[in-house]
N, C-alpha and C positions, 0 to 999 in steps of 0.2 A: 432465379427470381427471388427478393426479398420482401418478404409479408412487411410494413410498416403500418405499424399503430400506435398514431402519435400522441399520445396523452398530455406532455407537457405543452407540445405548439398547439394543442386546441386550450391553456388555457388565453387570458385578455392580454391587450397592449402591457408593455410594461415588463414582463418576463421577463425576455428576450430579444433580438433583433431578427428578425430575417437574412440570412446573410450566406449566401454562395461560398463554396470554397475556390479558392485562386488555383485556376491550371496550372501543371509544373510541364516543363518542357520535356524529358525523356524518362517517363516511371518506369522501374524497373523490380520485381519483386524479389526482397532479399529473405522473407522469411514468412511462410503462411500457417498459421496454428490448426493445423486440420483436427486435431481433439475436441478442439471449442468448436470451429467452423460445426462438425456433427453435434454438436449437443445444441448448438443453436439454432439449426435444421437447414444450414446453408449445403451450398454445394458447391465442396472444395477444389472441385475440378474446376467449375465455371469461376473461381474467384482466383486462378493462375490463370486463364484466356486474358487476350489481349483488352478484351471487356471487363473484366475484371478488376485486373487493377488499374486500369483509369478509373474505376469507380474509387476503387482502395488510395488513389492516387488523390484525388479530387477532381480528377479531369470531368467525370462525366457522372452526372445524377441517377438513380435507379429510379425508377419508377416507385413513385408512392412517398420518396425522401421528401421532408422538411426542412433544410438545413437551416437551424437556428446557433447562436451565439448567446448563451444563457448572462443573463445578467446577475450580480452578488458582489457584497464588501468583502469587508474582512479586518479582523486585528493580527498584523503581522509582527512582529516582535513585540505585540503587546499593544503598539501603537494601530489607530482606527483610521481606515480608507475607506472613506463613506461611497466608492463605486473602483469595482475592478473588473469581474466578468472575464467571459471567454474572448482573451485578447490574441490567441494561435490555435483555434481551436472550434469546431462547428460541429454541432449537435447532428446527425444527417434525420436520424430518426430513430423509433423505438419498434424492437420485435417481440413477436412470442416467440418462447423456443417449444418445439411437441412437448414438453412437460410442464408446459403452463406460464413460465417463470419468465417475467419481464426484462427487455436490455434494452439500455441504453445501445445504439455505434457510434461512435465520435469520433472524428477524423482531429487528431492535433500535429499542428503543423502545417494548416491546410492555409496561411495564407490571415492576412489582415482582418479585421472585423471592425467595428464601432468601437471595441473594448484594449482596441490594442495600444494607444498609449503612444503614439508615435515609432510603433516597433515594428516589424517586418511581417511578423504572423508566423513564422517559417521555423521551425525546428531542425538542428545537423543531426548527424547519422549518430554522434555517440550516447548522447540522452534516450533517443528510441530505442538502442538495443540495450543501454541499461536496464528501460525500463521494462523493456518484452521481457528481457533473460530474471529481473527479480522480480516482478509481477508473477509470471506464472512459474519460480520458486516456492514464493508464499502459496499459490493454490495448492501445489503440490504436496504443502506440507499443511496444508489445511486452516490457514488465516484467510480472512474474508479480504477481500481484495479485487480490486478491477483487474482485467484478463487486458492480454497484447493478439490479438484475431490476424493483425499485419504487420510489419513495416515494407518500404517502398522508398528504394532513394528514388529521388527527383531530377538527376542529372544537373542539376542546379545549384551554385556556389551558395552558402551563408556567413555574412560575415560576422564575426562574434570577435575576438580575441588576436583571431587570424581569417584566414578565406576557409573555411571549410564543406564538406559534401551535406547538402539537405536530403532530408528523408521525413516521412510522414508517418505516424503512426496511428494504425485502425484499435481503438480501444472499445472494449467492454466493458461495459458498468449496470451494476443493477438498478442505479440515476447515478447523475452530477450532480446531486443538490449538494449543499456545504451548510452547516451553521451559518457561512458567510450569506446565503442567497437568504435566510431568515434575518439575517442581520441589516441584509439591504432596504427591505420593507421597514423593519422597526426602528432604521436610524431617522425614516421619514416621516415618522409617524402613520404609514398607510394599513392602516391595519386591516382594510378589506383585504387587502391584496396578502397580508398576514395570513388570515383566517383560509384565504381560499390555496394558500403552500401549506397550511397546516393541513386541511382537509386532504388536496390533493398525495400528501405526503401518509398520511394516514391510512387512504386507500390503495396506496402502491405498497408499502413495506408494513405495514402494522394494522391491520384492518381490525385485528383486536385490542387496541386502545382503546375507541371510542369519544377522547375526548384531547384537547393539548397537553393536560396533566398526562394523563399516558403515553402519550407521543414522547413527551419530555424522559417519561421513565424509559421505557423501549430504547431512546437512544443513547439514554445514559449505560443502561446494562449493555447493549451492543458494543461499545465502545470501550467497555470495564474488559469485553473479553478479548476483543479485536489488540488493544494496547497489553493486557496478560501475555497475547502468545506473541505480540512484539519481542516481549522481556526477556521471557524463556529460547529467542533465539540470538538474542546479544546485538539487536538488531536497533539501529537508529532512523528513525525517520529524517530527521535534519531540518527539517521548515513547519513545524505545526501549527501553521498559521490556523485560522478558525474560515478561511476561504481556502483551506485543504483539510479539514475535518469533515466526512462525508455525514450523512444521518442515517445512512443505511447500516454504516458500521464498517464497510467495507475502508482497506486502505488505498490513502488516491494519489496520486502525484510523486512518484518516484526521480525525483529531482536530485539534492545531496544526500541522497540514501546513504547508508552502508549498514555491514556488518562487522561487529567487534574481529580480530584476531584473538589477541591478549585481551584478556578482562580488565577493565576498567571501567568504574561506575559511573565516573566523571564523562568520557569520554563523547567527543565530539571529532564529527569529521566536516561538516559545512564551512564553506569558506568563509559566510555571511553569519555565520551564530556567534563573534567574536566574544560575548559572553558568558556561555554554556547555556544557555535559556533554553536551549531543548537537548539537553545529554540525556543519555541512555537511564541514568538514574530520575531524571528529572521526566521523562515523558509520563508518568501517570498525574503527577501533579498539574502538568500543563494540561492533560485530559479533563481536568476538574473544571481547571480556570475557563479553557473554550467552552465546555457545557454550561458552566455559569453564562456565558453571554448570551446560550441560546435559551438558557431557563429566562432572564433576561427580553429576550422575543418575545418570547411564548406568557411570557406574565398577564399582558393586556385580554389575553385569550381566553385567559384562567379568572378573571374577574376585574382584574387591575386594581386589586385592593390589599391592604395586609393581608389578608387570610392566604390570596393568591401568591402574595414575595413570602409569605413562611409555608406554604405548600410547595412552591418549584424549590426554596432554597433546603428542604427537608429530603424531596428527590436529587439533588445536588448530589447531597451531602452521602446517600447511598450506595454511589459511587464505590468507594474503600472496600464497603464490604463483597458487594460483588466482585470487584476487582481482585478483590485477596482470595475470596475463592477460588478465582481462576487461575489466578499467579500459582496457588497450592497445588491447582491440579495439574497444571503444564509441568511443575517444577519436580515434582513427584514425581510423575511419572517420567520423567527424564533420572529418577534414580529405581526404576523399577516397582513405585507403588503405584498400583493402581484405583485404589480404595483410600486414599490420606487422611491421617487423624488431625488435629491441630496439631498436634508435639513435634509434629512432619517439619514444622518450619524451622526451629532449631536448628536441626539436622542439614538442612537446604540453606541456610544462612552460613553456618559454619562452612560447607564449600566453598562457598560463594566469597567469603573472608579469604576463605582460603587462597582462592584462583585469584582475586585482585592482590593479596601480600605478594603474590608470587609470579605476578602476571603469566599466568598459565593462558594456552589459546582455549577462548569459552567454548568453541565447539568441538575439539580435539577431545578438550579435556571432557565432557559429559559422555560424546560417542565414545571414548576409549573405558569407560565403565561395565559396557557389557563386554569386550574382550580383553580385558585385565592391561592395557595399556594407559589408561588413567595415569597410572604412576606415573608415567611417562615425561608428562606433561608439568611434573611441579620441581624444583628445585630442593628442595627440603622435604625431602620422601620421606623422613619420618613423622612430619607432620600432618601426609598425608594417609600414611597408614595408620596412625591414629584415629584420624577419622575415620577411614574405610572397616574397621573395626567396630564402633556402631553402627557405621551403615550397612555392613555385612550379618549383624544382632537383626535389624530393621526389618531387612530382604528374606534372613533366613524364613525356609518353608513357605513361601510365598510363590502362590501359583503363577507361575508364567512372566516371574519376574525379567529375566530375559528380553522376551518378547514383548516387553511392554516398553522398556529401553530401547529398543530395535526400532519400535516403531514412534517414537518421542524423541530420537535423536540423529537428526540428518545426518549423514558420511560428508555430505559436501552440503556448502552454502557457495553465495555467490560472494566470491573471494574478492576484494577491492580490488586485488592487481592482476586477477587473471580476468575480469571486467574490462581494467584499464588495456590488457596487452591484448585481448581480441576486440577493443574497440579500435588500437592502433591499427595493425593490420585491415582491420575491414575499409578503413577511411584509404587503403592502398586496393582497397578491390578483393582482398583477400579473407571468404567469411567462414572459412572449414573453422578456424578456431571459437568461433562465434556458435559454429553449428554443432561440434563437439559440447562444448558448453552448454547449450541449449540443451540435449540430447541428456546430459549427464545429471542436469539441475530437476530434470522433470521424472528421474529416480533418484529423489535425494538420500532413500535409506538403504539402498542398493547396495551390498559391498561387493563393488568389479573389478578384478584387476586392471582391468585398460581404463579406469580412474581414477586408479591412486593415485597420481600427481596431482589430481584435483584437491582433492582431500587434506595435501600438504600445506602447513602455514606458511607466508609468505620469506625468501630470505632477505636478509638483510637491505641488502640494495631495491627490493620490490617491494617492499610496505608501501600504501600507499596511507601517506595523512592527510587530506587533505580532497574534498570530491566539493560539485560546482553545482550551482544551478542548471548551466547549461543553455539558461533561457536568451 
């Protein structure tokens, strides 16, 4: 049985829509997170029964669900969509879990809504297991981020590209809201319906705000850290649209994800970012510009006068600093400081110089720090023992430098092409390499032998350039 206490479908019309998710014809369960299932107080045996996942499935309602299709804009490449909403995707409802802490489940891929745009609703099988297998990566390594609880193929064709295998995925979130669902009240000017997602938002995640100016800070700092430990793992979002910017902080929509191999600051892998407008250098600045739209929101809240556009655009502007705190601290501690002064950044820059002159792989090269493989990874080793030579002055007599390395630098990330080569396979019925993967990503600081391959950059013919919406 699942406790539901729905906070968002008791707010008024306008929200959301009411909206059932679409039976799929043969659910079949490919992969169930029993870590989360217990911390969210489910029970992971009754959600493999055949009851089960026709719930996980969309087949059939549990007692107590709401299934809602949440309403929200959004600026997507900059450009404004005064309505988009949950168009593959249906709220069922909200739990506590025994320690108090609120979630979202969301069934995506569950079939058509109001929001859907003339599109099917339906998600294939390789998007979902992208996004289980880098979703609970990031928890792993401690980025705030929505959880994968399910997937569930459908038995069911989608057509995209080609015919492919549908699958649905059971997500967890601490909300769905986005800058974008504040976006959608204040492009109408409804500012009741403003005030009552600001409130609402207030008492789910920040109950010590107090007021929108604080709400606006809260999500500014959430976000300064959440995009920090983006950085420190070479890691690209690909769509930072401000209708996938959450307000909780968490990150949402594992779409054209990836992870660097080689270092590159430019570097883009979405097939749709033809400009670089969201490269791996470029995501804090885009962090700035979505929180402007929602400081933007929140202005009429704040008084809707001067005083209130030079108060949110003062929290804006806050941003940087926070942000560079945290860049300092993730980054440092990926060379063994655990206490960083300012002068740290120097030191962390110059690598960083370094691995892009020399396109070094950015996770190789930071994990190979603590067992002297580093060199390894650069072409011009004298000019990385030049460095290592400060940074070896830096570390000296530092307690538990090691171990602070160890635990600040995954052994494996989820590698483009070993993402791509177990989503291939699975789409033939075949998920051991899916479930290896799985398995390997949820100790990412593990050093095991029966992982090593994981850990390896890709060769030549397996680089993958190039990842997809999906949608």
């Amino acid at each position: 049985m699942i406790r539901f206490d729905n906070s968002y479908a008791r707010l008024p019309q306008g929200f959301f829509t009411r909206t059932p998710p679409t039976p799929v014809s043969d659910p079949k369960l490919v992969a169930l997170n029993r870590p989360l299932a217990l911390q969210l107080g489910l029970d992971a045996d009754w959600l493999t029964s055949g009851e089960g996942v026709a719930m996980l499935a969309g087949n059939t309602l549990p007692e107590g669900a709401e299934p809602i299709a949440q309403a929200y804009a959004g600026h997507q490449f900059g450009g404004f969509v005064p309505q988009l909403g949950d168009g593959r995707a249906v709220l069922l409802g909200e739990i506590v879990a025994p320690d108090g802490a609120r979630f979202d489940i969301q069934l995506k891929g569950s079939g058509p809504t109001p929001f859907s745009r003339r599109g099917d609703g339906r998600a294939w099988l390789g998007p979902v297991l992208r996004e289980y297998l880098v979703s609970e990566f990031m928890a792993a390594v401690g980025i705030p981020t929505t959880r994968a609880l399910a997937a569930v193929s459908t038995g069911e064709r989608v057509i995209r590209e080609s015919v492919l295998p549908g699958a649905v995925l059971t997500r967890v979130a601490a909300s769905h809201i986005r800058v974008g669902t504040f976006e959608f009240y204040a492009a109408r000017g409804d500012h009741a319906r403003l005030r009552l997602l600001a409130d609402h938002v207030i008492a789910r995640h920040y109950p010590d705000a107090g007021d929108a100016a604080g709400l606006l800070q809260r999500v500014v700092d959430a976000q300064a850290r959440t995009i920090a430990g983006w950085m420190a793992l070479g890691f690209i979002h690909g769509v930072m649209n401000t209708d996938n910017m959450s307000v909780s902080g968490e990150t949402i929509d594992y779409g054209p994800c990836a992870f660097m191999d080689e270092f590159r600051p430019d570097k883009v892998f979405s097939s749709i970012d033809a400009a670089g407008r969201y490269a791996w250098k470029e995501q804090p600045n885009i962090a700035v510009w979505n929180l402007a739209q929602l400081a933007s929101c929140l202005v009429p809240l704040m008084g809707n006068d001067e005083a209130a556009v030079e108060r949110a655009t003062h929290i804006v502007h806050s941003f940087p600093e926070t942000y560079q705190q945290a860049w300092l601290a993730r980054f440092a501690a990926k060379l063994g400081i655990a206490d960083p002064r300012a002068e740290d950044t120097a030191l962390i820059q110059r690598l960083l110089e370094l691995m892009a002159g020399q396109r070094a792989d950015f996770t190789r090269s930071f994990a190979g720090l603590a067992d002297g493989t580093a060199r390894d990874e650069f072409t011009d080793r004298e000019a990385f023992d030049a460095w290592a030579l400060d940074w070896q002055a830096r570390i000296e007599g530092l307690p538990g430098a090691r171990a602070t390395m160890s635990r600040a630098n995954p052994r494996r990330i989820p590698r483009n092409h070993r993402i791509e080569q177990a989503i291939e396979v699975a789409c033939e019925g075949d998920f051991a390499p899916f479930e290896r993967l799985d398995s390997a990503l949820r100790s990412p600081f593990d050093e095991r032998e029966a992982w090593v391959d994981l850990a390896r950059a890709p060769q030549a013919d397996e680089i993958v350039y190039r990842t997809f919406c999906g949608t």
